[in-house]
N, C-alpha and C positions, 0 to 999 in steps of 0.2 A: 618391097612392100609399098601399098597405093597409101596414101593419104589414109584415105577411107579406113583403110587395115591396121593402120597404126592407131587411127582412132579407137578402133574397135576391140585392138591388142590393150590396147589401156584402160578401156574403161573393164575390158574382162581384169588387169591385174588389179584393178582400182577394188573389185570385186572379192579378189582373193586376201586383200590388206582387210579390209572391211570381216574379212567372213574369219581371219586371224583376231580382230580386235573383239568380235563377239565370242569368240572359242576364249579367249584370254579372260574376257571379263564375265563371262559364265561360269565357266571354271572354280574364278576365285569367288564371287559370291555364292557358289554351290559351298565350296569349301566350308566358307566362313559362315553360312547362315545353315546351314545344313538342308535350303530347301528343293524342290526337286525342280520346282519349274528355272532356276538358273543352269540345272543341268542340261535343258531343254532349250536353254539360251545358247549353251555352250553347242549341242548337237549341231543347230541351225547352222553358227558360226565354222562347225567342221564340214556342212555342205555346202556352203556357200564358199567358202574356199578350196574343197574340192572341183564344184561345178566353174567356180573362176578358172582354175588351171587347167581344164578342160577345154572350158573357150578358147582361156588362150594361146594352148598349144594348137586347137583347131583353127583359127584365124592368121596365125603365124606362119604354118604350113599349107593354106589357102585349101582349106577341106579335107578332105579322105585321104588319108596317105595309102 
C-alpha cells in the first residue's frame, strides 16, 4: 500500500471507531431515557461504521475486486 492508501485506510477505520462510539452511546441513552431521537443517534452511528468498513475494505484492495 501507497502512503496515500494507508492514509486513507485510517481515516475510513478512524470512521468506523467513531460510527461504533455513536451506535454505543445511542443506544444507551435510547435505553435509558426512553427517547427515540437517541435511537436515531444510534442508526447513524450503525452507518457510519457500516459505510467505514466499506471504505476500508475498498481502499485496502485498491478498488473493485
Amino acid at each position: 500500500m501507497s502512503g496515500a492508501n494507508t492514509i486513507a485506510v485510517r481515516r475510513a477505520l478512524l470512521l468506523v471507531f467513531v460510527g461504533i462510539a455513536l451506535a454505543v452511546i445511542g443506544a444507551s441513552l435510547a435505553t435509558a431515557t426512553g427517547r427515540p431521537v437517541w435511537r436515531a443517534v444510534a442508526v447513524v452511528g450503525a452507518l457510519a461504521q457500516t459505510f467505514g468498513w466499506v471504505l476500508a475494505v475498498h481502499y485496502r484492495r485498491g478498488g473493485a475486486a
